[in-house]
C-alpha positions as CSV (number, residue, x, y, z in Angstrom):
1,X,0.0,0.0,0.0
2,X,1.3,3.3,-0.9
3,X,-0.4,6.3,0.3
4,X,2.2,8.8,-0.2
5,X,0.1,10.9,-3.1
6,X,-3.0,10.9,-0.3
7,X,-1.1,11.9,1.9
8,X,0.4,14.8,0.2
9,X,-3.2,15.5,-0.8
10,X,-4.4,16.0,2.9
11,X,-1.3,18.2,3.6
12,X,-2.1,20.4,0.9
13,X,-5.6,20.4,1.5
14,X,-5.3,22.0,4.9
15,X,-5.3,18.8,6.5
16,X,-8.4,17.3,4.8
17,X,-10.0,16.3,1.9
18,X,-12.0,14.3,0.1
19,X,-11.6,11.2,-1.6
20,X,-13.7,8.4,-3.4
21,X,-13.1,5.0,-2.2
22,X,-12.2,3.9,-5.7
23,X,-9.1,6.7,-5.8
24,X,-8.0,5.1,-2.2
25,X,-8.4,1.4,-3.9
26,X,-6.2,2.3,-6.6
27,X,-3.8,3.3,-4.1
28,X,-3.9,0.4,-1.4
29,X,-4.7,-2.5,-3.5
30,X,-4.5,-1.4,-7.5
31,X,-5.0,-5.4,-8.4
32,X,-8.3,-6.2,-6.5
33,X,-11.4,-6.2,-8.1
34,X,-13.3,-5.0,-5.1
35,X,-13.3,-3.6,-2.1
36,X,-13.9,-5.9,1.0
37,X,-14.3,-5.4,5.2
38,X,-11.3,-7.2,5.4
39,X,-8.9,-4.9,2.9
40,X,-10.9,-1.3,4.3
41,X,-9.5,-2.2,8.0
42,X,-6.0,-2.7,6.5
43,X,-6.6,0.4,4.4
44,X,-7.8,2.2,8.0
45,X,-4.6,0.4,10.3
46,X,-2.0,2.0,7.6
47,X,-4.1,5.7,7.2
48,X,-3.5,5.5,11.3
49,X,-0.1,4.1,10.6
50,X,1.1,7.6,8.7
51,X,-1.2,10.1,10.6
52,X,-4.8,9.9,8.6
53,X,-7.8,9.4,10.3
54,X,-11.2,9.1,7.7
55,X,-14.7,10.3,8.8
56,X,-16.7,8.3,8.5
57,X,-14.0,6.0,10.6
58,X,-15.6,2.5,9.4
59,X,-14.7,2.8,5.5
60,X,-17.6,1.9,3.5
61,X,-17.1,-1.4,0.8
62,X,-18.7,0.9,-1.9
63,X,-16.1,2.4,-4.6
64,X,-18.7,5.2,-4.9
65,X,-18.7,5.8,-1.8
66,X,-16.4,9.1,-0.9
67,X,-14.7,9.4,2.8
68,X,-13.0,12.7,4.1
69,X,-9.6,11.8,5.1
70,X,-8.1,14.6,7.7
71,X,-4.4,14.5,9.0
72,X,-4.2,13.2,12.6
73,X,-2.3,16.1,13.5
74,X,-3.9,19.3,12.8
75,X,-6.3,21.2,14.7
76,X,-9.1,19.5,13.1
77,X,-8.1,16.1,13.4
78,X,-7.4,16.7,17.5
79,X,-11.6,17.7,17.0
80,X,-12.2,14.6,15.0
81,X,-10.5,12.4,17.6
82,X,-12.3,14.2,21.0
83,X,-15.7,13.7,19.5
84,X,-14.7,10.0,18.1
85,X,-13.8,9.4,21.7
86,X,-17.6,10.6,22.8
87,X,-18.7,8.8,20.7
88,X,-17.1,5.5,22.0
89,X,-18.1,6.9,25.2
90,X,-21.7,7.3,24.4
91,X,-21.4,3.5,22.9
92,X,-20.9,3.0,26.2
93,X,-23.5,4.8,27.6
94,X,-20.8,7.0,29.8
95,X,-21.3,9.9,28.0
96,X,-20.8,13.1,29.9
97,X,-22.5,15.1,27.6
98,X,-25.8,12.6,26.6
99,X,-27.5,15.3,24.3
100,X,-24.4,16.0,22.0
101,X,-25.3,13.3,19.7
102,X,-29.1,14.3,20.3
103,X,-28.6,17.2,18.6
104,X,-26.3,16.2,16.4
105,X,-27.8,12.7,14.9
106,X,-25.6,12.6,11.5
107,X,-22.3,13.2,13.6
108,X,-22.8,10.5,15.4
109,X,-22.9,7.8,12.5
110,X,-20.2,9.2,11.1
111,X,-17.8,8.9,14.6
112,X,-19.3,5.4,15.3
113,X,-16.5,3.3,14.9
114,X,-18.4,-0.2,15.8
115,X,-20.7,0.3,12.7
C-alpha cells in the first residue's frame, strides 16, 4: 500500500480532503477487483499508521462511496479524535454530555467506529 500521493493531498488540502473509495483502492490495492471489510480495516490500520484518520471511521465497501480523510495532527483532526472518543463513550453509555449526539444525529454515524 502506498499512500504517499494521499497523503500529500491532505497536507495540501489544509489537512483534509476528500476522496472516493475507488481513488484510495487504486492506491492500497490497484489489483483487487473490489473492495472488502477485510482490505478497508488494512486500508484504515495504515491511514492511522502515517497520521490519517477518515470520517466516516468505518470505511464503507462501496467504490462510490467518498470518505473525508483529515491528518491526525492538525487542529481538526485533535476535534475529529475528541468527539470520536464521545462517541465511544456514548457507545458505552458514559457519555458526559448525553444530548451531543441528540442534537447532532448525523455526527454521530459518522464517529461510530463499531458500525
Amino acid at each position: 500500500m502506498d499512500f504517499t500521493i494521499i497523503k500529500h493531498a491532505v497536507e495540501v488540502d489544509h489537512g483534509i480532503k476528500r476522496l472516493s473509495m475507488r481513488f484510495i483502492k487504486k492506491h492500497a490495492a490497484p489489483k483487487r477487483d473490489r473492495l472488502s471489510a477485510e482490505l478497508c480495516a488494512e486500508i484504515s490500520a495504515e491511514f492511522e499508521r502515517i497520521g490519517l484518520s477518515t470520517l466516516p471511521r468505518t470505511l464503507p465497501t462501496s467504490e462510490n462511496e467518498f470518505v473525508w480523510v483529515i491528518q491526525r495532527a492538525s487542529a481538526l483532526g485533535e476535534v475529529v479524535d475528541v468527539a470520536a472518543a464521545l462517541a465511544d463513550l456514548d457507545r458505552l453509555k458514559m457519555n458526559p454530555l448525553p444530548q451531543v449526539f441528540a442534537n447532532y444525529p448525523q455526527a454521530h454515524s459518522y464517529l461510530d467506529s463499531t458500525t
